[in-house]
MARVEX-135956 format. One record per residue (C-alpha): residue number from 1; residue in three letters; z, y, x. Coordinates in Angstrom, 3 decimals, padded with zeros to 6 digits. Example, Ala and Ser with C-alpha at 12.3 -4.5 7.8 and 13.67 -1.06 7.14 Angstrom:
2
+------+------+----------+----------+----------+
| resi | resn |       pz |       py |       px |
+------+------+----------+----------+----------+
|    1 |  ALA |  007.800 | -004.500 |  012.300 |
|    2 |  SER |  007.140 | -001.060 |  013.670 |
+------+------+----------+----------+----------+
// end
This chain:
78
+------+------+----------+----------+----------+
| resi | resn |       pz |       py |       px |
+------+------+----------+----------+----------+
|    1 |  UNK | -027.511 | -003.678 | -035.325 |
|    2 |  UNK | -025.773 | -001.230 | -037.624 |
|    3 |  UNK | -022.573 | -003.281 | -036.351 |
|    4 |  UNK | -022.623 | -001.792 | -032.965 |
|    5 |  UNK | -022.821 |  001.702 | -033.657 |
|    6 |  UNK | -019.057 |  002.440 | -034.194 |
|    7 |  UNK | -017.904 |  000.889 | -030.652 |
|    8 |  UNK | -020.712 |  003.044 | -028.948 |
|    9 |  UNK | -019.859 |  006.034 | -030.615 |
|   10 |  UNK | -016.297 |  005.687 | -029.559 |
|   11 |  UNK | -017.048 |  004.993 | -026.173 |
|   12 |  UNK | -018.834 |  007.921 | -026.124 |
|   13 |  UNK | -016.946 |  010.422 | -027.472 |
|   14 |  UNK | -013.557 |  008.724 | -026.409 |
|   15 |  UNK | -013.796 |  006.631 | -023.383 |
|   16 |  UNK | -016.937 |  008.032 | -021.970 |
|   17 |  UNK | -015.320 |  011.205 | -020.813 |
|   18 |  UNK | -011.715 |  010.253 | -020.071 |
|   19 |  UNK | -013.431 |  007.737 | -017.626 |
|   20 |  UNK | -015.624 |  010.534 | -015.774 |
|   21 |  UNK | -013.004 |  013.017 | -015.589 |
|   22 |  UNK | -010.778 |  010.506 | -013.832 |
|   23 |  UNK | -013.524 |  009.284 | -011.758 |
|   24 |  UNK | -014.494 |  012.588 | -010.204 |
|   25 |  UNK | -010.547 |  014.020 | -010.130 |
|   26 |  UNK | -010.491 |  011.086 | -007.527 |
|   27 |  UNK | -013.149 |  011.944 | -005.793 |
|   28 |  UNK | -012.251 |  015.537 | -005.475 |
|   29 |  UNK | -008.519 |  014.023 | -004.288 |
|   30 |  UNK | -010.364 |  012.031 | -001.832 |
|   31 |  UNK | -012.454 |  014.620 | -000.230 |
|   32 |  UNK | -009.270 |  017.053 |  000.447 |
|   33 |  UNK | -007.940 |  014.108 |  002.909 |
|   34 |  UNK | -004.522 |  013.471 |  003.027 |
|   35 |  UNK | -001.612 |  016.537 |  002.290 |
|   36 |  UNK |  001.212 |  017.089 |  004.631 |
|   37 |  UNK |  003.753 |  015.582 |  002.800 |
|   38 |  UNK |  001.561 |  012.303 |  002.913 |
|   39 |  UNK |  001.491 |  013.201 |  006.795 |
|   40 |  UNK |  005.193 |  013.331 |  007.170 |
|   41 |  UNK |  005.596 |  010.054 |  004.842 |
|   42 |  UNK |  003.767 |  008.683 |  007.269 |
|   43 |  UNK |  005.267 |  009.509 |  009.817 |
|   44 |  UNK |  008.666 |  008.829 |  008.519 |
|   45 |  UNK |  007.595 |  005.161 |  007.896 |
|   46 |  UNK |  006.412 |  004.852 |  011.350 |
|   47 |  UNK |  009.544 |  005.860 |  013.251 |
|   48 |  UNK |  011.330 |  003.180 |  010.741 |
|   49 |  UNK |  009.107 |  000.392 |  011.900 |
|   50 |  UNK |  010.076 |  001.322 |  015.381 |
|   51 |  UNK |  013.288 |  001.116 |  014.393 |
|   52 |  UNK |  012.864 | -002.146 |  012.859 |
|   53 |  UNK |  010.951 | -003.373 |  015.558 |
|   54 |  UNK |  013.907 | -002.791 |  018.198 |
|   55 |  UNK |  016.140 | -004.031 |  016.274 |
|   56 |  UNK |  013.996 | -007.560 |  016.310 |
|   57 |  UNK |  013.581 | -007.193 |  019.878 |
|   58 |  UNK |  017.474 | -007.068 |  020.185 |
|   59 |  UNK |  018.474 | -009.712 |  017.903 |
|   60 |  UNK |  016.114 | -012.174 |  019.362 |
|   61 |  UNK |  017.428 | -011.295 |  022.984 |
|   62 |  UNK |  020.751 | -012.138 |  021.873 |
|   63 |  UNK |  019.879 | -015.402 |  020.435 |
|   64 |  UNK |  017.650 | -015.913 |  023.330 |
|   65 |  UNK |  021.339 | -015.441 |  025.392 |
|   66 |  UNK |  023.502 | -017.563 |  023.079 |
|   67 |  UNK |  021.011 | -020.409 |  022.052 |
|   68 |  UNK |  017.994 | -020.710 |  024.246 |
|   69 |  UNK |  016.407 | -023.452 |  022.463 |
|   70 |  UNK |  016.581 | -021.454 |  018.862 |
|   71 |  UNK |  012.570 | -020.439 |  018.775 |
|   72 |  UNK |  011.857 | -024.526 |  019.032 |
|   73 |  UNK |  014.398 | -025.359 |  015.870 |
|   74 |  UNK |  012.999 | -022.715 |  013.755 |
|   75 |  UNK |  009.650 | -024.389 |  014.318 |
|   76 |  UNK |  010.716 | -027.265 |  012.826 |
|   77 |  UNK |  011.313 | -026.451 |  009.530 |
|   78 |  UNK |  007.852 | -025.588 |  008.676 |
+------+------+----------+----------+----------+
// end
């Protein structure tokens, strides 16, 4: 018994309050919502996907154009 007394004391005094500190920063982080510049990252990612997404769109019309049959070949490598 006298064995365990030196890892409880050090989670105690050592781990004990690191881990509730950290625990309730979060929660304080979590209750203020997002900030603006999380906003505007947001936002910034979601005019890229658009972006991307066009960009898709257009390739695949231009291999729809030049080789029809391309969405049946790619099948068949999986």
């Amino acid at each position: 018994m006298e064995f365990f007394y030196a890892p409880i004391i050090l989670f105690l005094v050592i781990v004990a309050p690191i881990w509730l500190i950290l625990h309730y920063r979060y929660k304080s982080k979590m209750a203020q919502g997002i900030s603006s510049q999380e906003v505007s990252d947001i936002e910034e990612m979601l005019e890229t996907l658009d972006k991307l997404i066009d960009r898709v769109e257009t390739l695949e019309e231009i291999l729809d154009a030049e080789h029809p049959n391309w969405r049946k070949s790619t099948g068949k490598r999986n």
